[in-house]
C-alpha positions as a printed Julia matrix, in Angstrom:
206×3 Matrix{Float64}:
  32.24   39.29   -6.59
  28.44   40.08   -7.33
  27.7    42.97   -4.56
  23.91   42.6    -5.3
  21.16   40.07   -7.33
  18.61   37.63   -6.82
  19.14   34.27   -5.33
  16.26   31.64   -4.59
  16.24   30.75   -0.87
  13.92   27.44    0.42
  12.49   26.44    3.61
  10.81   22.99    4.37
   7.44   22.79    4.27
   7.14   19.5     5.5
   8.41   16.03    6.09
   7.75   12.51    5.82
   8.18    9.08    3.92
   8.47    8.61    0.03
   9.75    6.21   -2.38
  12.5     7.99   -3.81
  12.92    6.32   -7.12
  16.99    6.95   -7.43
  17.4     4.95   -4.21
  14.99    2.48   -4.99
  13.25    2.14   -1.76
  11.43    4.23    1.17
  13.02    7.09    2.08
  12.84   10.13    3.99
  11.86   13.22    2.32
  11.9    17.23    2.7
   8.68   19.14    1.0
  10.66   22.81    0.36
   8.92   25.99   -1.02
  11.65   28.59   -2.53
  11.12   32.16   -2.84
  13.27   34.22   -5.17
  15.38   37.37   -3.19
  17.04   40.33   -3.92
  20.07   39.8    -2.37
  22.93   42.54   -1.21
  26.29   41.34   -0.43
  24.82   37.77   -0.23
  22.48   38.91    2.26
  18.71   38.34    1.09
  17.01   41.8     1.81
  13.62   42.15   -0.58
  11.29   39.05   -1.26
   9.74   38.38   -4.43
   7.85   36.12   -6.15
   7.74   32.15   -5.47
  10.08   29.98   -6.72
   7.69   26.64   -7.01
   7.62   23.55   -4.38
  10.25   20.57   -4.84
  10.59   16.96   -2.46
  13.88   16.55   -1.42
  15.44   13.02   -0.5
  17.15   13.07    3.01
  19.45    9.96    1.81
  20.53   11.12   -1.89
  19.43   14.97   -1.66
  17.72   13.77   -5.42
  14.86   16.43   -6.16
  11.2    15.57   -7.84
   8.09   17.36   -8.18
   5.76   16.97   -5.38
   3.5    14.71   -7.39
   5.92   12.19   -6.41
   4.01   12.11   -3.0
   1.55   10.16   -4.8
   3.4     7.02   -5.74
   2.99    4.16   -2.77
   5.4     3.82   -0.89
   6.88    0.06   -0.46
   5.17   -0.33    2.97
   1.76    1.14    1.57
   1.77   -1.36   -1.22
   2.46   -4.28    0.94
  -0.5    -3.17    2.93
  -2.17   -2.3     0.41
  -3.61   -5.85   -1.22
  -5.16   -7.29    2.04
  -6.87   -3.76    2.91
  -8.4    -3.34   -0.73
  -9.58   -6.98   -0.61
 -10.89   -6.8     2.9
 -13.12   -3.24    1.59
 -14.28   -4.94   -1.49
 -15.4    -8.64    0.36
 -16.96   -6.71    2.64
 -18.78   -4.36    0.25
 -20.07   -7.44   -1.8
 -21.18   -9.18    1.62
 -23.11   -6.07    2.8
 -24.93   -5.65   -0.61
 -25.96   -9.46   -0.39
 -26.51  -11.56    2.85
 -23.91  -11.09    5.25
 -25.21  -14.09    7.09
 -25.1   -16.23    4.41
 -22.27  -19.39    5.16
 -20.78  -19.68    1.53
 -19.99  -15.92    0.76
 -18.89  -15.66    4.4
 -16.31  -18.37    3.82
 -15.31  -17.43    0.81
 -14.59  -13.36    1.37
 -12.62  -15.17    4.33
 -10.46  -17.36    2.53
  -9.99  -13.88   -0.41
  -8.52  -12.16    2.47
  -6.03  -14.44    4.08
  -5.27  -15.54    0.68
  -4.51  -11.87    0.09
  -1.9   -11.7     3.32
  -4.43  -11.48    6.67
  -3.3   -15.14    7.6
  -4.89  -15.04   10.83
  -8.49  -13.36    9.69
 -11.68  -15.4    10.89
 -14.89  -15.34   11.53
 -14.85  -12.87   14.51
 -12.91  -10.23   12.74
 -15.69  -10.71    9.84
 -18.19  -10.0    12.31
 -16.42   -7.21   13.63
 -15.41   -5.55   10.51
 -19.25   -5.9     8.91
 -20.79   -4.34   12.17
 -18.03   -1.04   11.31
 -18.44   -0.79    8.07
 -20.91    1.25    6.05
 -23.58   -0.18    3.75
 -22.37    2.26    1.54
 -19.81    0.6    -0.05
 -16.2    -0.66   -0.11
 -13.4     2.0     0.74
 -12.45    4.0    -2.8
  -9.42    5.36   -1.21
  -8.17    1.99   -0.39
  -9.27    0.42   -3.46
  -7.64    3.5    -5.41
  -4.13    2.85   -3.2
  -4.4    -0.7    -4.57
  -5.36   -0.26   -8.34
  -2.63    2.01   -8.65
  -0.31   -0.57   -8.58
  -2.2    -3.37  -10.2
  -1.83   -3.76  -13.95
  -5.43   -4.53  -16.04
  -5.26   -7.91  -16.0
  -4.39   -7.64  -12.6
  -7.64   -5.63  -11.8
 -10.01   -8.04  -13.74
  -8.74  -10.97  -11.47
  -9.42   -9.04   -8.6
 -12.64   -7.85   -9.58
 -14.01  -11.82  -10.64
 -12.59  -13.05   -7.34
 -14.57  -10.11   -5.71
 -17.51  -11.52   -7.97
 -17.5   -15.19   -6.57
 -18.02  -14.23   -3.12
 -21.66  -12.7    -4.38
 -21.89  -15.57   -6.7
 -21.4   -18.09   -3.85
 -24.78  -18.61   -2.45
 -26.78  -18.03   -5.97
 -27.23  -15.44   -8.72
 -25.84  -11.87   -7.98
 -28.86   -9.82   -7.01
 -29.26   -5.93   -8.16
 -27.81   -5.05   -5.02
 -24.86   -7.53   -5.74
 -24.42   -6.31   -9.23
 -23.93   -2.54   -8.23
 -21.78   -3.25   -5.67
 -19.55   -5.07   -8.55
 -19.47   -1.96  -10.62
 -18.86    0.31   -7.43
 -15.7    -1.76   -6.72
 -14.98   -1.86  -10.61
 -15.08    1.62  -10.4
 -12.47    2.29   -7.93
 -10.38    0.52   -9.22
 -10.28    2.5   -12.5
 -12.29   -0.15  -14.83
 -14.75    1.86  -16.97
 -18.23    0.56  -16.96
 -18.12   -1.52  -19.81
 -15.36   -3.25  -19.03
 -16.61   -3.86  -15.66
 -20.03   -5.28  -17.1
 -18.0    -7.4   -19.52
 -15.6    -8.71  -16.83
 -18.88   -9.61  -14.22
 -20.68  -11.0   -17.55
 -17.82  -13.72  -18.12
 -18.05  -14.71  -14.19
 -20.84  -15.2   -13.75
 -21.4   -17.51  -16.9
 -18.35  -19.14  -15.9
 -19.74  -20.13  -12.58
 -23.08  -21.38  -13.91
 -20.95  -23.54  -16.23
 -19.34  -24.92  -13.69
């Protein structure tokens, strides 16, 4: 029997939902911090240095590095689609005319199409008069490119396009509010240019 050591000791830090990727789903988690202790008789007496941060399942007790906070959870990526497109209609409208009836309609039927069955022309109104000139929302947008693949991205960003495209040619106004959405969602500039390029000449084609 050891009569004296060290021995790391945790305590939880915190608490909340993850997506714990050995269950496969959402799951409750425990942020612990450990602290390394020179024990006597199994009793910890003298603290020493840290002993690093790990999340903790609740369900499988399965242990990852708290980067793991970062992934969406399943609930955050169902949610996550409808809010991005929602913040980058609504960026696009504001940088063109909101009034306008063809960009209106179509940033309307991008959102239910999206998951916000129910959205209309009231919430439109309500949700323009809250929301900055400044731009779409990068946090949301980041939440949703993080699960979109490239191509993924691209179709999101053309669709985002059309609604400027809807009542004319993009303006300047139009155009940077294009790249601001490319942007957040993780398209370098080029790519963005080459991906509002191809819509627009696809929409004068048609």
């Amino acid at each position: 029997m050891l009569i004296f050591g060290l021995r790391v000791c945790y305590h939880s830090t915190g608490t909340g939902t993850f997506h714990c990727q050995r269950c496969g789903g959402d799951r409750q988690y425990r942020r612990r911090a450990g602290r390394r202790w020179f024990h006597l008789m199994l009793i910890p007496v003298i603290p020493l240095n840290q002993a690093g941060e790990h999340v903790q399942c609740v369900n499988c007790g399965c242990r990852y590095r708290p980067g793991v906070l970062a992934i969406p959870t399943s609930a955050q990526m169902e949610a996550a689609l409808p809010a991005g497109t929602l913040a980058a209609a609504l960026c696009m409208l504001l940088a063109g005319d909101a009034a306008s009836e063809p960009p209106r309609r179509r940033a309307i039927d991008a959102v239910r199409a999206a998951g916000l069955a129910d959205y209309d022309e009231a919430a439109l109104n309500r949700d323009l008069a809250q929301t900055s000139v400044t731009g779409a929302d990068a946090v949301t947008l980041n939440t949703l490119a993080a699960q979109l693949a490239v191509p993924a991205r691209e179709w999101f960003l053309a669709d985002v396009v059309r609604i400027g495209l809807a009542d004319g040619p993009l303006t300047d106004d139009e155009r940077m509010a294009a790249r601001h959405v490319a942007s957040n969602l993780g398209l370098t500039a080029a790519h963005a240019y080459g991906v509002i390029t191809m819509t627009e000449e696809g929409a004068t084609a048609e």
